[in-house]
N, C-alpha and C positions, 0 to 999 in steps of 0.2 A: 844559743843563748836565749831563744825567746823571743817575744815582744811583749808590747804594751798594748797593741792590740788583743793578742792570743790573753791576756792575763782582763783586760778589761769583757771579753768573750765569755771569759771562764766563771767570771764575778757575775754576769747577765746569766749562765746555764745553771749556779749554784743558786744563785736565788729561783729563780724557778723549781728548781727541784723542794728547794725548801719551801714557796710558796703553797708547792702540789700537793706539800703533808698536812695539808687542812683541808683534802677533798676526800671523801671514801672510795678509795677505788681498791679495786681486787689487782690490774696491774697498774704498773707505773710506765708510765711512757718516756722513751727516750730521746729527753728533750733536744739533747745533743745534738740529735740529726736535724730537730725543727728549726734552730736558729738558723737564720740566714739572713742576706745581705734584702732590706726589702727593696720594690722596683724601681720607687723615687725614693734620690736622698732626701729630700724635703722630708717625707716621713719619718726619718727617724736614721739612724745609724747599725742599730742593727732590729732584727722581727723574727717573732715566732709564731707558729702556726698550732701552737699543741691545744688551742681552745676549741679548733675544727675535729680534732682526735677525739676529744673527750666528751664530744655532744652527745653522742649516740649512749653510752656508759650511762654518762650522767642524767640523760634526758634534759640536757636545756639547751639554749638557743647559744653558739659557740659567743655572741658578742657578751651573752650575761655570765658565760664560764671565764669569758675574757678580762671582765669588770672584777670579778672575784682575787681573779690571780695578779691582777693589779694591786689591789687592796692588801693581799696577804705577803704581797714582794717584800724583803727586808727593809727597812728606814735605814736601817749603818751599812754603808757602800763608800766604798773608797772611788769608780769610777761612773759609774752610772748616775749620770743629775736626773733623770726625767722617766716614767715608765707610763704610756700611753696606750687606750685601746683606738683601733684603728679601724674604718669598716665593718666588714660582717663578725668580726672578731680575731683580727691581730692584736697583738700584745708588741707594741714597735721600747725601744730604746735610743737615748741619748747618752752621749755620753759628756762630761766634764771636761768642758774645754781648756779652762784654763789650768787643770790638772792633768788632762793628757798631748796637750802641748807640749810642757813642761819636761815631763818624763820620754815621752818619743824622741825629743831632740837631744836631751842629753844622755839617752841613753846612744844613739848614733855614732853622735862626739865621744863618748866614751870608747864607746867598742871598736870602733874606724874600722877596716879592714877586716873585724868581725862580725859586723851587723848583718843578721840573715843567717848567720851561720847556730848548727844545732849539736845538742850532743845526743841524740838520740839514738845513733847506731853505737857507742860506747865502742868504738873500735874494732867492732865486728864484722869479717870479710861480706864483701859484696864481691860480684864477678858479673862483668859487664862482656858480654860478645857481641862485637858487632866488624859491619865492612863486609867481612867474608867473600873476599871479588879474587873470580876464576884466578889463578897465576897463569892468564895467559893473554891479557889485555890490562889496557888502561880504564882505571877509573873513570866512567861516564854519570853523568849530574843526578841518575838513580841511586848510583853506588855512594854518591857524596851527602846525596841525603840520609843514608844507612848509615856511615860513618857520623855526621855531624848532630845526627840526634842520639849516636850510641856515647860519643864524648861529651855531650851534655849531661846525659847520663849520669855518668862519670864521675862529672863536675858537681852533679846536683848531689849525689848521693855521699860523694865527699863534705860536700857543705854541711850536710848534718850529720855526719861524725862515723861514716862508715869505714873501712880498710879497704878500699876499693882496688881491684885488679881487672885490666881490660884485657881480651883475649882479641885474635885477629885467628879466625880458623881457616885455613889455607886445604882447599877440595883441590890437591896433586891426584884424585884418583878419577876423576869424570870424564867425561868423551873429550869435552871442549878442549883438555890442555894435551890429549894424548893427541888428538886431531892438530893440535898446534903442532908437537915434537915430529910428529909424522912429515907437516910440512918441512921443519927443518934436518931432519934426516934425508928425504928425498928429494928437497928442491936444492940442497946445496947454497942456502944462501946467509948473509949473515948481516948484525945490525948497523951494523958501520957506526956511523956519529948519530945515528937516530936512537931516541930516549926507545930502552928495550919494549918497555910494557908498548908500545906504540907500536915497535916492528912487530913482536907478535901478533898484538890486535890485527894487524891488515891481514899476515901471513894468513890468519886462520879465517877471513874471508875469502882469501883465495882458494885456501884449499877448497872450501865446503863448496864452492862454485864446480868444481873438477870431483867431487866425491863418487865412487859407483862400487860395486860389491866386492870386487879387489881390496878397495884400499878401504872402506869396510872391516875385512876381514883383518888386514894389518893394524887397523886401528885398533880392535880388540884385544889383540896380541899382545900390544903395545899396554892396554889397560890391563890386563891379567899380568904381564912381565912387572908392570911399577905394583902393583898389591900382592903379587909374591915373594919381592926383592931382589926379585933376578938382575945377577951379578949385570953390568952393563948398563940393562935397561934403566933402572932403578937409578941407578947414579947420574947417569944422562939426565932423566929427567929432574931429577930433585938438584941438578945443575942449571936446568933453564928454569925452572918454578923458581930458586934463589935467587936469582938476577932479575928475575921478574918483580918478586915480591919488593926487592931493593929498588926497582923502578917505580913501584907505586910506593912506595914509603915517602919518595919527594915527595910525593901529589900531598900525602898524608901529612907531612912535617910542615908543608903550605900553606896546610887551613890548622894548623895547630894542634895536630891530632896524635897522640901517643899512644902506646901499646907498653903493655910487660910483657907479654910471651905471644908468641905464634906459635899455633896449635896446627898441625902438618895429619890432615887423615889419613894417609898412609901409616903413620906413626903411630895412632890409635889402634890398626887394624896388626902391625908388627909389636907393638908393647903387648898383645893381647885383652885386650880393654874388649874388644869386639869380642872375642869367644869367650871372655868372662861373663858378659852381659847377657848372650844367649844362651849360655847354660845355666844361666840362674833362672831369666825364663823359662828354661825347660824341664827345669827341675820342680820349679814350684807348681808346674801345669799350665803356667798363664799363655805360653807357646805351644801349640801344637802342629805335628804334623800335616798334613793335611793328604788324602789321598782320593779324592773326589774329584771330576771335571779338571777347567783352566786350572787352577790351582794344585792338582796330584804333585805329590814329590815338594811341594813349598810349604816351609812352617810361615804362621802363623799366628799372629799376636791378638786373641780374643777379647773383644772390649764390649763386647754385647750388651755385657750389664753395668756399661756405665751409658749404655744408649748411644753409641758408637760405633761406627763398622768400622770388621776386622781389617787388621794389617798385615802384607805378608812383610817378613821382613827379611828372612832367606829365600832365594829363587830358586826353583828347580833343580839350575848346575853348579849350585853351592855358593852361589858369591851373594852376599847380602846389598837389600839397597840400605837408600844413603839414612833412613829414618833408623835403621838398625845402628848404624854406628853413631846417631845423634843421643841415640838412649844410652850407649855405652859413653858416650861423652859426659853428657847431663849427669849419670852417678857419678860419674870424676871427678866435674865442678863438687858436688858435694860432699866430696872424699866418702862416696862409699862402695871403692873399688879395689879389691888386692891389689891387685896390678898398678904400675906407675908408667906414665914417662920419661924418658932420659931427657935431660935438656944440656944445651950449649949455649955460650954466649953466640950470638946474631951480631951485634953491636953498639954501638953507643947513640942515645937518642939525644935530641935537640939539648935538651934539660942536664945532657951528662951523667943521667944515670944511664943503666945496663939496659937490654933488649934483649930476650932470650926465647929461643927457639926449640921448639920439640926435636929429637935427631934419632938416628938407629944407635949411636954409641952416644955416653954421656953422664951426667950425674944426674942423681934421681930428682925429680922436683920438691921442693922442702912446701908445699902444700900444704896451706891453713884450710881447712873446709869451709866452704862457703855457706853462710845463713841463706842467701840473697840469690838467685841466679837473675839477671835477666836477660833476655838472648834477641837483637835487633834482628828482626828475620821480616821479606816483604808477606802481606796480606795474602800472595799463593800457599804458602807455606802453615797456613791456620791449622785446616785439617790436623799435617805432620807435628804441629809443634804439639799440639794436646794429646795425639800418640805419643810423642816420648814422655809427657808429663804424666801421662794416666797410667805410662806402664809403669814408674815413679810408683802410682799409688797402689797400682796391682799387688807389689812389691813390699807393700805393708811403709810405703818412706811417705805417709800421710803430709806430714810438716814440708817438705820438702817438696811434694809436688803441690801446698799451697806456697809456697815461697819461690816459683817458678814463675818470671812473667817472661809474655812472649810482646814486646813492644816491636806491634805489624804494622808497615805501611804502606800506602800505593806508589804506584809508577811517579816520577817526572817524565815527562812528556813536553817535547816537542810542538807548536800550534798543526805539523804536518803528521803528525803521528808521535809510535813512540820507537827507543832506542832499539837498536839490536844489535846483539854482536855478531849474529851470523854473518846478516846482511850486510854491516859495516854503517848504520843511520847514528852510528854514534861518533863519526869520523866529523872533525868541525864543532864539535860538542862536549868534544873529553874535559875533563874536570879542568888538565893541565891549560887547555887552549881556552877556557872562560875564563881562568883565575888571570889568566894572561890579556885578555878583552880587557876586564873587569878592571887589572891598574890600568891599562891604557885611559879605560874611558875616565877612571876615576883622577887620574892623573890631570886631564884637558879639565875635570871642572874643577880640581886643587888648583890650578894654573889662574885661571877665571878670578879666581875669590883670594887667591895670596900671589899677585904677580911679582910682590916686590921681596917674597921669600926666596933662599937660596934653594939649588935643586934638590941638594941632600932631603930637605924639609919634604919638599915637593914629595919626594921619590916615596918617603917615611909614612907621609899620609896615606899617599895614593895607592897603598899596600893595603895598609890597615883599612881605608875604607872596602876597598875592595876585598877583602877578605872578610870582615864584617859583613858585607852586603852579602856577600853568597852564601856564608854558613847562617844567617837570619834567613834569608830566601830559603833555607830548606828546612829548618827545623818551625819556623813558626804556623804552617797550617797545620791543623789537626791531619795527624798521621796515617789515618787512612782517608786522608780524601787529596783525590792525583791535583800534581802540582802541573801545571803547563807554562816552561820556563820563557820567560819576555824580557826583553833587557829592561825597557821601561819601569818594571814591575820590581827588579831588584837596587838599582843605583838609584832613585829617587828621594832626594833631598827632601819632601814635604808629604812622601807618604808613609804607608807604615814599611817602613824598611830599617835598616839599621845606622845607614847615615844620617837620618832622623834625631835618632836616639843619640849615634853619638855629636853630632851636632849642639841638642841640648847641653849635652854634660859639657862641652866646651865653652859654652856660652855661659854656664852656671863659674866656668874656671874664670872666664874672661871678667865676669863680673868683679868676685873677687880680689882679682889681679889688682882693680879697678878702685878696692877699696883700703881702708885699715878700719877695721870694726871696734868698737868698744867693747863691754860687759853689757849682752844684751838685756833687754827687760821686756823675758817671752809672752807678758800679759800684754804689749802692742798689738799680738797677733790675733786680729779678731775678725779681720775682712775671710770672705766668705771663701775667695782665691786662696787665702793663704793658710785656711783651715782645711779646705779641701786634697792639698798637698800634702800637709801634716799625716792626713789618716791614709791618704796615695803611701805616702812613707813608711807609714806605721805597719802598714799590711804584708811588708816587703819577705819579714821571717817567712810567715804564717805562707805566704805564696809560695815562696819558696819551700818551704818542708812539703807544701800540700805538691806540689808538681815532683818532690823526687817521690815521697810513699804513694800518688797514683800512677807514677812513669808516665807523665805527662809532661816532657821537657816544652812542649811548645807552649802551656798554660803561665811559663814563666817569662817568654818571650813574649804572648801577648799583653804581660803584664809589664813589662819595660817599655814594649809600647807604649801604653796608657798610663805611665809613670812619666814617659818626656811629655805625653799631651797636655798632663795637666799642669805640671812645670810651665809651660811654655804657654799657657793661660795664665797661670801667676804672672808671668814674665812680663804679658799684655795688659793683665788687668791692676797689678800692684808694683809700680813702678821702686826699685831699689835704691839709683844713686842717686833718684831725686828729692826722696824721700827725708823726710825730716830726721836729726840725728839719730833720735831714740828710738824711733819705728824705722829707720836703715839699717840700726845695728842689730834689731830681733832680725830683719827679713834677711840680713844676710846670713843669718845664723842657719835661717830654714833654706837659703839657697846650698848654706856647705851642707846639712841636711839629704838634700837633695845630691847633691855633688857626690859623696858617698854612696848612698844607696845605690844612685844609678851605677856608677861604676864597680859597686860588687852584684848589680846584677849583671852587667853585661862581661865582666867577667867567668859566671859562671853559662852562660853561653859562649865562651872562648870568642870573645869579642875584644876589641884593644881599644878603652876610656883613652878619646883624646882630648889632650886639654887645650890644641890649638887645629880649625879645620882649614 
């Protein structure tokens, strides 16, 4: 739906442009890009730089091209009061306070539950992949940060008006889960009452400790028997991979995490998606043979002239690697594959709608094509991912391979290292046994600050805190820079974490509670606290649409951060229920203001707004 922001933005870009057509220039610069937020707000609200662009052109000093386009700015403006040259030749803006006051909050109140929200996807699929963890362990706080920044995703891309579908791609055909099933064939053992994904996890420690060219050899057998579909092997496995997946779906249905289909790569390589994909490569030339050196008898995916080196993507003894079947996957999301997969119902997700699954039998997938791909894959995977996109472009599907993001991140790490599953460093760390810490601990400080609540209360919060806390602890640093997980660092009531945030929003409820307001009169709001929350508010769409079109989910975390901090400067510096009637009743207007906002952003971080902590 916009903001008043975004439209007071758009009134500062149009007049500059129109200001521009009183200068003789050959081009026109795009001022678009120059406006920004300047370094102090004291300066101004928002600033442009297009008088430094045009000095050279024009031959003048940017502060006198600056004075010019001051001069020539429109007189009739609905939001802009003030247009100033600044230093060497900024061009800064103010905006009408008591006009976008006004409009900010009652646009809020208006929309409730739609504030932030966009129509700019028009209903047009997106297809989000993310998680993709072995089916043959438990989720470790890596795998939760792949998960909880792909469901943001999700979230974000929903918000402004996309048809969003998550995919979960489940690799049944790698070492790690055949090295798992080998264990369970040959040790004879079985999970008892322990959560599966967890028996597996250890089994395949064990083995790899006992591995030598025997079992080796079996292993492979094992991998060749599940990607041919031999009778046995095949169904054994895609029996322990299902109970597997079904043991990390707890993890996943924990932190609030949904899916529409699970995407099973054996299934891709049996639907034939895989030999469709390569012999359109090879037909068009983009794939070749290769019969030279290491590589004789391997094709090939030539990228040369996109300043790339080649891929092989068939080995030697015919079996493709995994970047081969990522490419056959990638034209699927975009429906541009003959071929389909069979799918089944899986089951029913939290939410009570369907979960469905790729199968060998089944009905075809009724598949909308996706505008949108983006695929949560970590920072090793750089390389691989712009080979399947480039072969995208090879392919003449231009649109399609720019409409491909690849949202990469680094490790979570341990202060001793990092996780492994060979070795087993992720034992005491699994997603399951921190969500598990995380109510405990959160629990002992709900206890602290509500002794005289019932447990129920207790139990409710200390969930949501802790669930809060750990999916904020992983999507809020910038995605490729490694997190190194501390308990300190994620349950911390006064820092940036997410009991922070929601903290505030309870406090903004508690007030309320506290009051019965009047018919406000928003021209009280004039203290410096309580304007600077206004435009914290105002910004909320505008963040939002800008973190899901960059796939930057943590850019909107950090802004819900900086949405409680400045609240909670209001809160210190402009006292509410003491406040005289008529300035109580505007300020509480901007506390429910706030109240909203916060709670549809932490919403769309799968966060639970609570209204009491």
């Amino acid at each position: 739906m916009g903001s008043v922001w975004f439209r007071f933005r758009q009134e500062v870009v149009r007049g500059l442009e129109k200001a521009l057509q009183g200068f003789e220039l050959k081009e026109r610069p795009e001022v678009e890009t120059m406006v920004q937020d300047p370094p102090d707000p004291k300066l101004g609200d928002l600033s442009c730089t297009v008088a430094f662009s045009l000095a050279k052109p024009l031959k003048k000093a940017p502060r006198a091209i600056a004075e010019e386009i001051t001069a020539l700015f429109p007189s009739k403006r609905h939001y802009v009061a003030k247009v100033e040259v600044a230093g060497a030749g900024f061009v800064n803006f103010r905006v009408d306070e008591k006009v976008f006051v006004k409009e900010t909050l009652e646009r809020v109140e208006s929309t409730d539950d739609g504030y932030g929200s966009w129509h700019i996807g028009e209903g047009r699929r997106v297809i989000v992949e993310h998680t993709s963890v072995n089916p043959n362990k438990p989720w470790h706080m890596g795998h939760a940060r792949n998960a909880v920044m792909g469901d943001c995703m999700a979230r974000l891309m929903t918000g402004v008006g996309y048809d969003v579908q998550v995919l979960n791609y489940i690799d049944d055909l790698g070492k790690q889960v055949a090295t798992t099933i080998w264990g369970i064939i040959n040790k004879d053992v079985d999970a008892g009452d322990e959560k599966y994904d967890q028996f597996l996890g250890k089994l395949y420690v064990d083995v790899n400790k006992k591995l030598n060219p025997k079992v080796e050899k079996e292993i492979a057998a094992i991998i060749k028997g599940i990607e041919d579909g031999e009778e046995g092997v095949f169904d054994r496995a895609r029996e322990i991979c299902t109970d597997c997946v079904k043991a990390q779906l707890i993890t996943a249905y924990r932190l609030g995490i949904l899916y529409d289909l699970l995407v099973y790569e054996s299934d891709i390589v049996h639907a034939k998606l895989l030999d469709e994909a390569i012999e359109r490569l090879k037909s068009t030339g983009i794939a070749e043979l290769d019969d030279e050196g290491e590589r004789a008898g391997t094709w090939v995916l030539r990228l040369g002239k996109y300043g790339m080196d080649d891929k092989v993507l068939i080995r030697s003894d015919g079996t493709a690697v995994y970047t081969a079947k990522d490419i056959a996957f990638q034209l699927w999301k975009f429906g541009l594959m003959e071929a389909n997969m069979p799918v089944t119902e899986f089951g029913i997700r939290p939410d009570a709608r369907h979960l469905y699954t790729t199968a060998m039998k089944g009905e075809p997938w009724e598949q909308r094509h996706a505008e949108i791909v983006v695929n949560v894959i970590g920072m090793e995977q750089k390389y691989p991912q712009q080979v399947v996109y480039h072969a995208l472009k090879a392919l003449g599907h231009e649109k399609e391979f720019a409409n491909s993001h690849h949202l990469s991140y680094e490790h979570v790490t341990l202060p001793e290292g990092k996780f492994s599953g060979r070795e087993g460093t992720w034992i005491g760390f699994d997603a399951d046994t921190v969500l598990d810490e995380a109510v405990k601990r959160a629990r002992e400080e709900v206890e602290k600050r509500n002794p005289d609540e019932d447990d129920l209360f207790k139990d409710q919060v200390a969930r949501a805190v802790a669930i809060g806390a750990v999916r904020y602890a992983l999507v809020r640093t910038f995605p490729e820079k490694q997190i190194v997980f501390r308990w300190e660092d994620v349950l911390d009531f006064d820092g940036e974490t997410a009991p922070y945030i929601q903290y505030a929003h309870a406090r903004a409820c508690r007030i309320l509670e506290k009051a019965t307001p009047g018919l406000p009169d928003l021209t009280k709001l004039t203290e410096p606290a309580e304007l600077t929350l206004v435009k914290t508010i105002a910004r909320f769409p505008d963040e939002a649409r800008r973190a899901a079109e960059e796939v930057k989910p943590h850019a909107l975390a950090n802004y819900a951060y900086h949405l409680a901090s400045v609240f909670n400067d209001f809160y210190r510096d402009a006292p509410v229920l003491k406040a005289e009637e008529d300035v109580q009743d505007a300020r509480l207007a901007l506390v429910d203001a706030f109240r909203i906002t916060c709670r549809n952003a932490l919403e769309l971080l799968g966060i639970e707004a609570l209204r009491k902590m």
